[in-house]
MIDRENBA-588286 format. One line per field, with one value per residue (C-alpha): residue in one letter; x, y, z. Coordinates in nm, 3 decimals. Layout:
BEGIN
rest <- a, ...
u <- X, ...
v <- Y, ...
w <- Z, ...
***
This chain:
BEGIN
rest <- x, x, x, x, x, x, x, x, x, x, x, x, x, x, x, x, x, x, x, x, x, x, x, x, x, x, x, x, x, x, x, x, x, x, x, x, x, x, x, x, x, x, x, x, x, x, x, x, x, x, x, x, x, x, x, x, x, x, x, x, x, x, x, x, x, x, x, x, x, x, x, x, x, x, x, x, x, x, x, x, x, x, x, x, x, x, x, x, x, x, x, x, x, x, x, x, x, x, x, x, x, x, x, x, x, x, x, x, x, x, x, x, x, x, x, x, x, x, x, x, x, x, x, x, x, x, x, x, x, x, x, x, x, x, x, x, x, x, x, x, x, x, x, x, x, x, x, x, x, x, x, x, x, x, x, x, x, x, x, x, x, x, x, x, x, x, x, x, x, x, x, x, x, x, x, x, x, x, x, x, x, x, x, x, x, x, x, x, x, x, x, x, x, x, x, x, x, x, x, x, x, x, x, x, x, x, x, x, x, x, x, x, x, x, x, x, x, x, x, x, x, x, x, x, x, x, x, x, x, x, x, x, x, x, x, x, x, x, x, x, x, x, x, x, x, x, x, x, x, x, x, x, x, x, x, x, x, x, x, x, x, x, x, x, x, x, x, x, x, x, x, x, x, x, x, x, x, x, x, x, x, x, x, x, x, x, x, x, x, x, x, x, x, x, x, x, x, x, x, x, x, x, x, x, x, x, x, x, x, x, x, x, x, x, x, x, x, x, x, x, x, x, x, x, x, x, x, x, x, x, x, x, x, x, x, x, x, x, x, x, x, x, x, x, x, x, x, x, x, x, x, x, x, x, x, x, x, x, x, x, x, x, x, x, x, x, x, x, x, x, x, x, x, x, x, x, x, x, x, x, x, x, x, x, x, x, x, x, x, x, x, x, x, x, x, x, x, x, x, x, x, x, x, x, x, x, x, x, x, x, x, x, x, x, x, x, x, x, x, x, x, x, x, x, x, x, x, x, x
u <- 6.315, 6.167, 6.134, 6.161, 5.825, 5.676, 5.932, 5.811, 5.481, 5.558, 5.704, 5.404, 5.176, 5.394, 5.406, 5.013, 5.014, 5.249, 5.007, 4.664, 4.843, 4.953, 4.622, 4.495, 4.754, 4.680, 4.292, 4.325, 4.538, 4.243, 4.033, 4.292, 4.226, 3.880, 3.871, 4.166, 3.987, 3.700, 3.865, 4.074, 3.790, 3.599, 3.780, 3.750, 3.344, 3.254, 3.471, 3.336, 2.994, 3.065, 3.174, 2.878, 2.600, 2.757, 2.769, 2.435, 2.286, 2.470, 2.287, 1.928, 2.017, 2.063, 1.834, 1.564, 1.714, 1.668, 1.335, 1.253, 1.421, 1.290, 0.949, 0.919, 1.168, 1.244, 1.559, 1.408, 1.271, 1.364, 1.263, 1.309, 1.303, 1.358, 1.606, 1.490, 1.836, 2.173, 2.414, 2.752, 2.997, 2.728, 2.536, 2.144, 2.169, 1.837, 1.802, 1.696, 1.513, 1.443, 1.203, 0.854, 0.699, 0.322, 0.078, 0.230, 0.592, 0.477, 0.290, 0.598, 0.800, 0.563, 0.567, 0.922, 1.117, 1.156, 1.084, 0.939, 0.679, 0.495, 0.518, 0.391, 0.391, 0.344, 0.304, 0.355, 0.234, 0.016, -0.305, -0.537, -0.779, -1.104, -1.336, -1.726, -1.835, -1.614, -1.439, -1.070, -0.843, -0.450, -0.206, -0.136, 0.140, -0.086, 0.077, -0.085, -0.055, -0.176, -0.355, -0.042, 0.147, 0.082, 0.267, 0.581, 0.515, 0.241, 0.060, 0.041, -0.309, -0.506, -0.843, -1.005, -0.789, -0.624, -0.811, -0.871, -0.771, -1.094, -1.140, -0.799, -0.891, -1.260, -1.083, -1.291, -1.278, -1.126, -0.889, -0.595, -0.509, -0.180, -0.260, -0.204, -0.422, -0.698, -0.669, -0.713, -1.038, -1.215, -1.120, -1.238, -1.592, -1.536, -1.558, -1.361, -1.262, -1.347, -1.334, -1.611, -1.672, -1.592, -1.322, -1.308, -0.922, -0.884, -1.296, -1.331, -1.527, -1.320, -1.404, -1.199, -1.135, -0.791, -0.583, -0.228, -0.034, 0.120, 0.464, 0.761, 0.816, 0.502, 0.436, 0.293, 0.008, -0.044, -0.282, -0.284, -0.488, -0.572, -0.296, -0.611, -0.681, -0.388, -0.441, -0.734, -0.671, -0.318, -0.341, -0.076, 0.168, 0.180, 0.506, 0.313, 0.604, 0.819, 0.601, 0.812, 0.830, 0.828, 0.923, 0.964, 1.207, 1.104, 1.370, 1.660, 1.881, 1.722, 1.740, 2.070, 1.915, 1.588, 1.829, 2.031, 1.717, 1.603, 1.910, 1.876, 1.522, 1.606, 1.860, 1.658, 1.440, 1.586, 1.928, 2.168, 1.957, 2.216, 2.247, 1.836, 1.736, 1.780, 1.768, 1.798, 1.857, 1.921, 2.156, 2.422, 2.200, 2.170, 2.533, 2.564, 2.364, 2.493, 2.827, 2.725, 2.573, 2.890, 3.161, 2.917, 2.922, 3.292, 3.401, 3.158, 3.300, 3.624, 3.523, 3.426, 3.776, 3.925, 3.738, 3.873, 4.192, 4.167, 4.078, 4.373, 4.611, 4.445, 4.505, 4.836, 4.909, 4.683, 4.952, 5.246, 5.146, 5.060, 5.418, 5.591, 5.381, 5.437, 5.806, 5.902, 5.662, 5.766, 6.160, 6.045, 5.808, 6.155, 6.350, 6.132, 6.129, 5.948, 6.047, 5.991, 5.745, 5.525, 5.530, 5.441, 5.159, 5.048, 5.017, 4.881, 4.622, 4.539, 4.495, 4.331, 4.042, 4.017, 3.955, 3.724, 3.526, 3.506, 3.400, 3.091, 2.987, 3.034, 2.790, 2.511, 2.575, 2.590, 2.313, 2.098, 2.223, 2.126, 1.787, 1.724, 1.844, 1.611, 1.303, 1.356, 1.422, 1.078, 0.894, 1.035, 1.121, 0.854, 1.026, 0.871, 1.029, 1.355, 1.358, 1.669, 1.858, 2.247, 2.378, 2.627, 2.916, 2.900, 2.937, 3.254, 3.395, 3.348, 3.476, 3.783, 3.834, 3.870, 4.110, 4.292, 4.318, 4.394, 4.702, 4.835, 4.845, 4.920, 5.245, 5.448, 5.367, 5.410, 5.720, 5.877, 5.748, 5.890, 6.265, 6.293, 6.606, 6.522, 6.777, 6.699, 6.317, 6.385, 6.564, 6.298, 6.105
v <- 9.224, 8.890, 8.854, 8.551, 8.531, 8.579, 8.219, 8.084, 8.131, 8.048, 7.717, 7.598, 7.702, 7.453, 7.210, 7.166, 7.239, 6.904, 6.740, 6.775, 6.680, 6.356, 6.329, 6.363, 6.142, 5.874, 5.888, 5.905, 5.599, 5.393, 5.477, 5.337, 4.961, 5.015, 4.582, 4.617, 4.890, 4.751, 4.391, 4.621, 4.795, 4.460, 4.406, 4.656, 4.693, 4.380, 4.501, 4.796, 4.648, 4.370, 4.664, 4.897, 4.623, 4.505, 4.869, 4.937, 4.632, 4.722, 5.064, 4.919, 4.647, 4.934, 5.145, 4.800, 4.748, 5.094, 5.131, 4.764, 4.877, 5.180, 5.040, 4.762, 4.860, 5.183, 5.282, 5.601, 5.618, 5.886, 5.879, 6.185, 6.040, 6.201, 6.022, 6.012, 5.849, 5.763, 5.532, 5.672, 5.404, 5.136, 5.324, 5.523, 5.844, 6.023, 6.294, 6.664, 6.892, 6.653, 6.790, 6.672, 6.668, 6.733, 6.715, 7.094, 7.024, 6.733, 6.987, 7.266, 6.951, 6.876, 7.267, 7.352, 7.033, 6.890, 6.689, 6.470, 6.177, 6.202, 6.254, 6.126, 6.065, 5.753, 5.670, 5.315, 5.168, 4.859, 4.814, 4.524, 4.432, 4.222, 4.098, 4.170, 3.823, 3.597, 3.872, 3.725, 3.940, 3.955, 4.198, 4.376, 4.621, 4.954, 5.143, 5.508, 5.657, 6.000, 5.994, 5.954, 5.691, 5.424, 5.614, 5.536, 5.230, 5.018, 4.809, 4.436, 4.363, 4.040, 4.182, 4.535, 4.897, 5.141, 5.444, 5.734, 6.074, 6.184, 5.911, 5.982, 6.346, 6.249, 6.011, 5.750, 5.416, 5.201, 4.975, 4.729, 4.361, 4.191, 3.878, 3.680, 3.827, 3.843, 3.496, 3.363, 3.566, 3.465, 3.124, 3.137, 3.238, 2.992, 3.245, 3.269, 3.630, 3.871, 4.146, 4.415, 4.263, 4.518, 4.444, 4.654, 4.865, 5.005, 4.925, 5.149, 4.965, 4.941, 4.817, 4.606, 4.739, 4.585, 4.254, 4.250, 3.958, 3.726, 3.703, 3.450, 3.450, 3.628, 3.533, 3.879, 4.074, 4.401, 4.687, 5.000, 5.283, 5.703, 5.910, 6.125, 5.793, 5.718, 5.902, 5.755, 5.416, 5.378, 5.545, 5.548, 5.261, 5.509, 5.694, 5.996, 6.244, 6.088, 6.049, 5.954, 6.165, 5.930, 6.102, 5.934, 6.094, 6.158, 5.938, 5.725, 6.013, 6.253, 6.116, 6.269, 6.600, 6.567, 6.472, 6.784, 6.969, 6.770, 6.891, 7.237, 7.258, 7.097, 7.336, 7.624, 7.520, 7.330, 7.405, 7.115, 6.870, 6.652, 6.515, 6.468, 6.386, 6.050, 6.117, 5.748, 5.641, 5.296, 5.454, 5.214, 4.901, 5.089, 5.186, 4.811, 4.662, 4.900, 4.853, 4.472, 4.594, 4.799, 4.546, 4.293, 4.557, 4.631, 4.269, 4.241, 4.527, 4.372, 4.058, 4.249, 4.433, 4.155, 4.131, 4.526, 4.432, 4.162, 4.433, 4.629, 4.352, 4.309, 4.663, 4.678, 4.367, 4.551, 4.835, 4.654, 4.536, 4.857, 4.936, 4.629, 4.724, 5.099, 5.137, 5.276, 5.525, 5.600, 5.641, 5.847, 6.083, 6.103, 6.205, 6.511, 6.668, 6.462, 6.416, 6.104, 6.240, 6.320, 5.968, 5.877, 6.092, 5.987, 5.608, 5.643, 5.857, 5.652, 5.369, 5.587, 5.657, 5.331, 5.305, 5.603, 5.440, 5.122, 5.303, 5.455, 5.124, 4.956, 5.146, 5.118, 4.731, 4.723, 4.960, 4.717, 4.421, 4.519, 4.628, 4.276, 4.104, 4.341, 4.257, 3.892, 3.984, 4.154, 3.877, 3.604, 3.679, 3.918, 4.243, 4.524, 4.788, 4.698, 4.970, 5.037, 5.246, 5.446, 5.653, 5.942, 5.787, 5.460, 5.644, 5.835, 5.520, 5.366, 5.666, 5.686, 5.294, 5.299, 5.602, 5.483, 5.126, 5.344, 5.514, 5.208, 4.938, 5.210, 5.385, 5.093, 5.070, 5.453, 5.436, 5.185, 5.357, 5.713, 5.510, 5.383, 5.461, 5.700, 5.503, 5.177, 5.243, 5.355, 5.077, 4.811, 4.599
w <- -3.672, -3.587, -3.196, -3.002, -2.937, -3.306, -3.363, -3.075, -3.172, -3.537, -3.399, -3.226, -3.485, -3.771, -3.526, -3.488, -3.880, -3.934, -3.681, -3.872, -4.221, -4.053, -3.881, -4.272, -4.440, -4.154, -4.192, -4.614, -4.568, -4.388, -4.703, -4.939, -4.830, -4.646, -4.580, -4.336, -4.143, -4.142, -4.004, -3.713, -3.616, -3.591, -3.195, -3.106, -3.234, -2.975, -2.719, -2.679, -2.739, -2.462, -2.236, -2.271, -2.279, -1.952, -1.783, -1.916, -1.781, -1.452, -1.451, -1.528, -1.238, -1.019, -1.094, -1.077, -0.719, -0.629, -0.743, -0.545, -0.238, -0.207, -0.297, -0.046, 0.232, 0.452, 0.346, 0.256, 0.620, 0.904, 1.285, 1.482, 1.860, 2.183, 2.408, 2.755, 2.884, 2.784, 2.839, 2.971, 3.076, 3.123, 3.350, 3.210, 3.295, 3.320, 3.000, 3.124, 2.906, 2.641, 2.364, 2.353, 1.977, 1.941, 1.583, 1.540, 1.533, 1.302, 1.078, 1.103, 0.936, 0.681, 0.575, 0.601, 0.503, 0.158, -0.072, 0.194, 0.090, 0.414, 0.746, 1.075, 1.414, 1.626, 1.991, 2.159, 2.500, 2.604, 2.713, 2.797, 2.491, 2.537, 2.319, 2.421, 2.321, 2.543, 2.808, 2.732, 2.810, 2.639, 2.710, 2.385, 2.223, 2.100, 1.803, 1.816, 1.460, 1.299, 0.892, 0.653, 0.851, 0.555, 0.308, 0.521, 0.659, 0.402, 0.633, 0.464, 0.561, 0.446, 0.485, 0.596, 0.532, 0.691, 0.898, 0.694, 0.784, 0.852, 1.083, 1.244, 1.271, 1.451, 1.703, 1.506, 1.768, 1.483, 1.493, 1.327, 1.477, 1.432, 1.269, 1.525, 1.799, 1.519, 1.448, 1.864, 1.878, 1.583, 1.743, 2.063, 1.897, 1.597, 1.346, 0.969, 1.091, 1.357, 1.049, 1.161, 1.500, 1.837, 2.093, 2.395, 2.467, 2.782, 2.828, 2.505, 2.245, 1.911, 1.595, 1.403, 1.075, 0.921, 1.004, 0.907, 0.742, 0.964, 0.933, 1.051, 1.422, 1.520, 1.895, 2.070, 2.013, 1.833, 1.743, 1.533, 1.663, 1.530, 1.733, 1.925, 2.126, 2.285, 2.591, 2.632, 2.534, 2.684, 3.028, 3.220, 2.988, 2.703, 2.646, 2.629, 2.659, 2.383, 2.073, 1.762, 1.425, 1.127, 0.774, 0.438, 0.166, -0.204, -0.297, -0.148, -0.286, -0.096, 0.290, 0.356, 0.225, 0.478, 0.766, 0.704, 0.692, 1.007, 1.181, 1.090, 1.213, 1.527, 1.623, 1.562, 1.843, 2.096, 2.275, 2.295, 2.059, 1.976, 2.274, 2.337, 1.990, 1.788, 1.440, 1.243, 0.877, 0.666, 0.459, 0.580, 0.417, 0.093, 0.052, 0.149, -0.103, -0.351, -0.302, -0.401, -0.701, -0.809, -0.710, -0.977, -1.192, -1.211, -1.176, -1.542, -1.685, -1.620, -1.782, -2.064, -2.108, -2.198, -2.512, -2.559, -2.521, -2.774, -3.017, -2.905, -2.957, -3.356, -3.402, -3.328, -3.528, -3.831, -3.795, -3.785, -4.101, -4.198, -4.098, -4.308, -4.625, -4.643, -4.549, -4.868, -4.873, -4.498, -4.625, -4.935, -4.652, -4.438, -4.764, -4.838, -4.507, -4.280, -3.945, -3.719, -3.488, -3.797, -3.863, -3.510, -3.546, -3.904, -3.770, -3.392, -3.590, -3.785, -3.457, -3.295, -3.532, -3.616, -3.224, -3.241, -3.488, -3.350, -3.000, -3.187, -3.379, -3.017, -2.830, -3.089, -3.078, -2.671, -2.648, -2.898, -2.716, -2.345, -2.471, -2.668, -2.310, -2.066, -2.324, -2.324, -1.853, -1.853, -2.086, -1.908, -1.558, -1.548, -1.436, -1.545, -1.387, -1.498, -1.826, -2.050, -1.919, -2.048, -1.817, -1.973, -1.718, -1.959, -2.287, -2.110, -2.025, -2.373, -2.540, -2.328, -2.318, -2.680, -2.698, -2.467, -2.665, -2.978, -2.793, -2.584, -2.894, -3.180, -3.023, -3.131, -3.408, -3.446, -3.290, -3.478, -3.822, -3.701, -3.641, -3.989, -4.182, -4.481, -4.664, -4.541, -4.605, -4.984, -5.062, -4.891, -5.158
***
């Protein structure tokens, strides 16, 4: 006794049996006249060529402006700072219990937070600076920084280095001039540069080992010191109770990780942080400029779909034909047994392999074009950084572009094939 089930099942499995032997009558069909697939697939071969050269040049931009962002600004920066006061309503109200960070919370950070680049710490105040030759004086801004500082912030310096650790470590008395300040006291003593001379901070004699750039606006003065002499050198203007932790992610991709982390170690240690501890990012001017990059990147893409479409539009019209020339082989199909969806399926498979097809062709040709247009970038705009790049997302999207062009442009003429009149069909010359 046959059970509902067992024809149930028996239905389904004829049904995907009449499927693949119109998915293998549609496919031997394309072989038959191999020039008309061949001139179908053709759209649909630069559309999805134009598409995927487009996204892929999209993804190398990004990853270029990543790379450059990350490279020459501090959106991968973090500062951990104490907050000694806050603003309610307009008013400062005084902070109580605020945390005070020393070189061994700055060491418990470098050990138990990753992936950090580096790590440091940094103190500000003023003090007077005066060099020995002349006895000027000028009221400058001291930065107090431990060893590792330049691998968050690169100093831009137009002669002399940075402090090495050892030196930082030794409380070496070395020290950095702002350009500016540099510049007035090789002046006053009519010298190229004051590179190597001694200037006296706090009546502690210095010597000058690095000048940074100038830069637009510059008007005050400024000095980088080694962390171990800022009590001595900054007295009393120093913010000596709220030193600042500097920490550089791995990656850009990675800051929201170390902030978590950040947070995590903060409240392990000190009650009620959140309301005594600054922790700030630049992620908002990265998802900024990215979103830039991706609205470009879409609004190409775009661009480039119209070309798909094209090829869409030449497909259908291919199977149309297709349609016109074969209706008397569709009526004589119909008079034998088969039923209108298995025509359907015969010709939308047959549009959408021609789609497949043309989706595979079209990212070998995009791929080769957006590597022949980042060679001629690098030789003659002269970025080298900016290396080919596919990301899996843009072979999705290609694939599913084109199967989706395949289904939207070949149900008609599916559709229209399946409706034919067995008798009408037979009879068509």
């Amino acid at each position: 006794m046959t059970t509902p089930a067992a024809v149930s099942s028996g239905a389904r499995h004829g049904s995907v049996t009449n499927i693949l032997a119109a998915a293998v009558v549609g496919i031997g069909s394309l072989r038959e006249n191999p020039l008309r697939t061949i001139l179908s697939t053709l759209g649909v071969i630069i559309g999805v060529g134009a598409l995927v050269s487009v996204l892929s040049l999209g993804d190398a931009m990004q990853r270029f402006v990543r790379g450059e962002l990350s490279r020459t600004t501090d959106l991968q920066n973090l500062s951990i700072r104490s907050l000694t006061q806050l603003n309610v309503n307009g008013v400062n109200v005084p902070v109580r219990n605020y945390p005070v960070f020393t070189l061994r919370d700055l060491d418990d950070i470098r050990r138990d937070i990753t992936p950090l680049r580096g790590a440091a710490m940094t103190l500000g105040g003023t003090a007077r600076v005066t060099y020995a030759r002349t006895g000027n004086q000028r009221q400058v801004n001291i930065s107090a920084a431990t060893a590792g500082v330049e691998q968050i912030t690169p100093p831009n310096l137009i002669g002399g280095r940075m402090f090495t650790a050892s030196e930082a470590s030794h409380n070496a008395p070395v020290i950095l001039l702002s350009n500016l300040l540099a510049s007035e006291l090789a002046a006053e003593r009519g010298i190229h540069s004051i590179l190597g001379a001694f200037v006296r901070v706090h009546g502690i004699p210095m010597e000058v080992i690095g000048i940074h750039a100038a830069y637009k606006g510059e008007r005050g003065y400024a000095a980088t010191v080694p962390f171990a002499a800022a009590s001595a050198l900054l007295g009393s203007s120093a913010t000596l109770r709220t030193p600042t932790i500097l920490l550089k992610a791995e990656s850009v991709e990675d800051v929201q990780r170390v902030k978590q982390e950040v947070e995590d170690w903060l409240a392990t240690r000190y009650r009620d942080w959140e309301t005594s501890v600054q922790i700030s990012t630049r992620e908002g001017t990265l998802e900024q400029a990215m979103q830039g990059l991706m609205i470009m990147k879409l609004f190409l893409g775009a661009l480039a779909g119209i070309s798909l479409l094209v090829g869409g539009i030449g497909i259908m019209n291919i199977m149309l034909a297709n349609v016109t020339e074969r209706t008397r082989e569709i009526g004589i199909r119909k008079a034998i047994g088969a039923r209108a969806r298995d025509i359907q399926w015969q010709f939308l498979t047959e549009a959408v392999a021609v789609s497949c097809f043309g989706s595979t062709a079209g990212v070998l040709l995009g791929a080769v074009i957006s590597a022949g247009t980042l060679v001629g970038i690098r030789k003659w705009v002269g970025a080298e950084q900016m290396a080919f790049t596919m990301s899996p997302s843009t072979v999705v999207v290609a694939a599913a572009a084109a199967v989706a062009i395949g289904v939207i442009f070949g149900t008609y003429p599916a559709r229209r094939a399946g409706r034919l009149s067995p008798i009408d069909a037979i009879r068509h010359e």
